[in-house]
C-alpha positions in Angstrom: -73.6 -1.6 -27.1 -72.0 -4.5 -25.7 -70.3 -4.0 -22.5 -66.2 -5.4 -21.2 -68.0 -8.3 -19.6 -70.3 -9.1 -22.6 -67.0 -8.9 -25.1 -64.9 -11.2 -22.4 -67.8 -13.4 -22.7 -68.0 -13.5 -26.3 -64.2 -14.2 -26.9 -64.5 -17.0 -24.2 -66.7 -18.5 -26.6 -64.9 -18.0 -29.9 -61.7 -19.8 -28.2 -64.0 -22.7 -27.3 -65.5 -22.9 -30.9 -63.9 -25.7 -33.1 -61.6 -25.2 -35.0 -63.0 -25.4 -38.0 -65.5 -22.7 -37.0 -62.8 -20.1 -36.1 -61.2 -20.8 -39.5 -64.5 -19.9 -41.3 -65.4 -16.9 -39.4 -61.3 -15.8 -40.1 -62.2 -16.3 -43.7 -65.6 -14.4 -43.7 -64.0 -11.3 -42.1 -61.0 -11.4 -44.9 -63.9 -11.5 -47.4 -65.6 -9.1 -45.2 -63.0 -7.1 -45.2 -61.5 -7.3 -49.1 -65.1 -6.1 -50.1 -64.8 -2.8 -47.9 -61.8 -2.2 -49.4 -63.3 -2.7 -53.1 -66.5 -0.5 -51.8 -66.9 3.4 -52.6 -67.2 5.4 -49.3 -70.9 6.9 -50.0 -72.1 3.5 -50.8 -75.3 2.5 -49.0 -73.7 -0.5 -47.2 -70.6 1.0 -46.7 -70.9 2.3 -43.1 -72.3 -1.1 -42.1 -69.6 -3.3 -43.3 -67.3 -1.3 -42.0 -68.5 -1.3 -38.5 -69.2 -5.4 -39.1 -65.3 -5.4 -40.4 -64.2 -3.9 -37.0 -66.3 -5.9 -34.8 -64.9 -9.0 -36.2 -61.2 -7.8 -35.7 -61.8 -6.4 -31.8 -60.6 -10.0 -30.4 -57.4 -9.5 -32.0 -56.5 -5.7 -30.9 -57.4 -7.3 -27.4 -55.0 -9.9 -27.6 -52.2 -7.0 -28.7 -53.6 -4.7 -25.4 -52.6 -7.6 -23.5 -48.3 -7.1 -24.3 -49.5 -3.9 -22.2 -51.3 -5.2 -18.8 -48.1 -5.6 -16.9 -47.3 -1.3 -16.5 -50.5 -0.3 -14.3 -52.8 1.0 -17.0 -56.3 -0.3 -16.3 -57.5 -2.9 -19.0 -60.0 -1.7 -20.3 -58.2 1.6 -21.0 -55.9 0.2 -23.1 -58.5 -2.4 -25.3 -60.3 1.3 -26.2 -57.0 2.8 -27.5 -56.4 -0.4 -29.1 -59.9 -0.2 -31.4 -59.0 3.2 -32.3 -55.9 1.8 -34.4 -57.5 -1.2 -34.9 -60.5 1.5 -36.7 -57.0 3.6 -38.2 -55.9 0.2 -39.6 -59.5 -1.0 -41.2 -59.8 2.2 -42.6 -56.5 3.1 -44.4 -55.6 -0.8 -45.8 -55.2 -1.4 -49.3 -54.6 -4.6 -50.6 -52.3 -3.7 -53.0 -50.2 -3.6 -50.0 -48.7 -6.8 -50.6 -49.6 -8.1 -46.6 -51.9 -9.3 -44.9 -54.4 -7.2 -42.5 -53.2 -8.3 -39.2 -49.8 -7.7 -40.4 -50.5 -4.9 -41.4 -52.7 -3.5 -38.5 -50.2 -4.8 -35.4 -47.7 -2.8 -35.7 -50.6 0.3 -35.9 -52.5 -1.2 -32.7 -49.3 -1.7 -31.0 -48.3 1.9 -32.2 -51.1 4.0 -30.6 -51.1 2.0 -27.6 -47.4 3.1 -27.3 -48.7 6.6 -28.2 -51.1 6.7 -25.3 -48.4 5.8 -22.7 -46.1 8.1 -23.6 -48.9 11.2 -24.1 -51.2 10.6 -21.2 -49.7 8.4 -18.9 -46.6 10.5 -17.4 -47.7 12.4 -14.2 -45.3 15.3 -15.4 -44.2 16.1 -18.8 -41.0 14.8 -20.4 -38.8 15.4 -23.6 -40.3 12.7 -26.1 -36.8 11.6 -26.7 -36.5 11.0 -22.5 -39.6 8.9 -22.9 -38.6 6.8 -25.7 -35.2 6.3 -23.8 -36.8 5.4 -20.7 -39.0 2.6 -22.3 -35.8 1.0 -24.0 -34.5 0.5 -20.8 -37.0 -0.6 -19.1 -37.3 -3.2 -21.7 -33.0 -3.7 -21.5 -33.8 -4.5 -17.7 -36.2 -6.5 -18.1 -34.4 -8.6 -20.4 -31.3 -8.7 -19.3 -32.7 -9.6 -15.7 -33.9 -12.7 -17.6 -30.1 -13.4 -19.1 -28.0 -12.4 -15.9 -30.6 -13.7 -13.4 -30.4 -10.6 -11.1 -30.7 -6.9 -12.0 -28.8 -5.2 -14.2 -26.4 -2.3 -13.8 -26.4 0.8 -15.3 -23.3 -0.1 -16.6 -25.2 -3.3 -18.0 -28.0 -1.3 -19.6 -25.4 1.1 -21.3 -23.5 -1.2 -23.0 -26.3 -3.5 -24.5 -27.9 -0.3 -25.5 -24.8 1.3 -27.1 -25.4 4.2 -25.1 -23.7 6.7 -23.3 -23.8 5.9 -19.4 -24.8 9.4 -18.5 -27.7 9.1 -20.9 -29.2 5.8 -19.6 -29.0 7.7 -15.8 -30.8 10.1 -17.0 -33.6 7.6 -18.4 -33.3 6.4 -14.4 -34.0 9.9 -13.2 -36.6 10.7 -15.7 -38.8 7.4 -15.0 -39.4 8.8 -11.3 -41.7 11.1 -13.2 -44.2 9.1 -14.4 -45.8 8.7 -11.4 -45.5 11.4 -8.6 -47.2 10.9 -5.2 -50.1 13.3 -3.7 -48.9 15.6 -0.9 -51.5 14.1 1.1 -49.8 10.7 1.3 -49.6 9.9 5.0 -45.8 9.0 6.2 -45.4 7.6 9.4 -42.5 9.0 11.5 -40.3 7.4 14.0 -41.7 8.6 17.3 -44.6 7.4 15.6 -46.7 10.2 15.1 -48.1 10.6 11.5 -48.3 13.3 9.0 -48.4 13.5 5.6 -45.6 14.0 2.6 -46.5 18.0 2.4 -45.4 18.4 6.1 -42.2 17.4 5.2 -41.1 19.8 2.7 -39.7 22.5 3.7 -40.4 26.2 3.4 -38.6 29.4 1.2 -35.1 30.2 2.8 -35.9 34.5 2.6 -31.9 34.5 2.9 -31.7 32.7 0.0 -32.4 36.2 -1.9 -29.7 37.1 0.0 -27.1 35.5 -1.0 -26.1 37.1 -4.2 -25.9 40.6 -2.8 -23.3 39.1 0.1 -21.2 37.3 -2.3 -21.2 40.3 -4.7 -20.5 42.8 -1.4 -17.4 40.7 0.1 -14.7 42.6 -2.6 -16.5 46.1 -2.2 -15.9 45.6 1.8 -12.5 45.1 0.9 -11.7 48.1 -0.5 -12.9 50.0 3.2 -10.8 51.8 5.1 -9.7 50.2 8.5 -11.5 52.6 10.2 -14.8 52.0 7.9 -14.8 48.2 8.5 -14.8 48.9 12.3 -17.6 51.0 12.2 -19.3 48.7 10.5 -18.5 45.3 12.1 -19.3 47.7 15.5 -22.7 48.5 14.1 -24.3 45.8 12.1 -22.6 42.7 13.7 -22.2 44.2 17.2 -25.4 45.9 17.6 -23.9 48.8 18.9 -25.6 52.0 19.1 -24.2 54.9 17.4 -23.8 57.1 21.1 -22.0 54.0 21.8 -19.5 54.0 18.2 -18.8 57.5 19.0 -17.7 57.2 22.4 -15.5 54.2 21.1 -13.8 56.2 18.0 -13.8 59.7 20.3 -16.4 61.5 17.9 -20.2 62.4 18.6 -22.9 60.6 17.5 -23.7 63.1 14.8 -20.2 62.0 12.8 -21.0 58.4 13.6 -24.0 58.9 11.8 -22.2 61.2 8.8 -19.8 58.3 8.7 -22.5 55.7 8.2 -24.2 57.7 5.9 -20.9 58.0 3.6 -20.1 54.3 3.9 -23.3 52.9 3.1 -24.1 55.1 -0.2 -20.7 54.4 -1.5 -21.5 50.8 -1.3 -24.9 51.1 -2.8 -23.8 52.8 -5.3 -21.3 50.3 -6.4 -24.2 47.3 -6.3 -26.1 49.6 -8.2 -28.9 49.8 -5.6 -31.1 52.9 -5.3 -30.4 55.1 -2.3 
């Protein structure tokens, strides 16, 4: 099986061939080609026409890989994805089409090249429509860039879209997923120690869990007696000992803690907590 270098090799040569000789072999794998088409599947010879067919039509789903190089997917990833549709396109042409192979099989090459980035290539998973909205404007960038001569806007992108201006933020937002960094990444920090991006993040808040039952305790506090909020505020948020409520109220520690007893069930009972 020939190797990437062996295949770079060979199309090196084939673009130094005269002209003439390209032209020939174009015309011997369109004949190659027309009598696969023509040929029963469990023929002898099919299988190895077939394969010849494929290996004379690898060149060209190189050259359509190559629209791809610029957006960090290794080369020779993307010249395999491209023989599998160039193998989808040899294998489902008719003639009867009314076009010619290549024209027919770039838009399948091109197709399942597209396929591949947007199935394997984001770090974490996105809607498919956010996918296909983030590669049209990457592509509105990149050509408007080329018109304006500086970057475009969001703005800029919206309207030569047609699209909503929320809707092309959102394709902003959602290209940050397709590639994420490794926790591991050092970060240096400005007293110059280092450390690495998972040092940075912080930890769970336990008040967080909190929070809910405060917010949803605030109008049952309310409803207290003046009396019961004192006891309470002297308790909880004074730290006060019940010896030392009692001897604030006038009352022994033994109502102090019938008081508190009271108070607190009534309020679990209207959160709906257990006793």
């Amino acid at each position: 099986m020939n190797t990437p270098v062996d295949e770079l090799q060979a199309e090196r040569l084939r673009e130094e061939q005269p002209q003439d000789d390209r032209e020939r072999e174009r015309a011997e794998a369109r004949a190659a080609l027309s009598r696969l088409c023509a040929m029963p599947s469990d023929h002898p010879e099919h299988d190895a026409l077939r394969e010849h067919v494929i290996g004379e039509y690898m060149s060209y789903a190189r050259f359509v890989a190559r629209r791809f190089r610029q957006r960090g997917e290794p080369a020779q990833d993307l010249d395999q994805v491209a023989y599998l549709g160039l193998v989808k396109a040899v294998d489902n042409f008719d003639p009867d089409y009314g076009t010619t192979f290549l024209t027919y099989a770039t838009p399948i090459i091109s197709g399942e090249i597209k396929r591949h980035f947007r199935d394997t290539t984001w770090d974490l998973h996105v809607p498919r429509r956010m996918q296909e909205l983030s590669a049209a404007v990457r592509g509105a960038q990149e050509e408007l860039t080329q018109r304006l001569g500086t970057a475009p806007s969001a703005e800029d992108v919206a309207f030569f879209l047609d699209l909503p201006l929320d809707e092309v933020v959102d394709a902003y937002e959602a290209v940050a997923a397709y590639h994420t960094a490794s926790l591991d990444t050092p970060v240096a920090l400005a007293d110059g120690d280092g450390a690495t991006l998972g040092d940075l993040l912080g930890g769970e808040d336990p008040g967080i869990d909190l929070v809910v039952d405060r917010e949803a305790l605030k109008p049952l506090l309310e409803q207290l007696s003046g009396r019961e909020k004192r006891i309470l505020l002297m308790r909880f948020f004074r730290n006060m000992s019940q010896a030392e409520i009692g001897a604030e109220l006038g009352v022994s520690q033994m109502q102090v803690s019938r008081l508190l007893s009271q108070i607190l069930g009534r309020l679990r009972q209207r959160l709906g907590v257990p006793g």
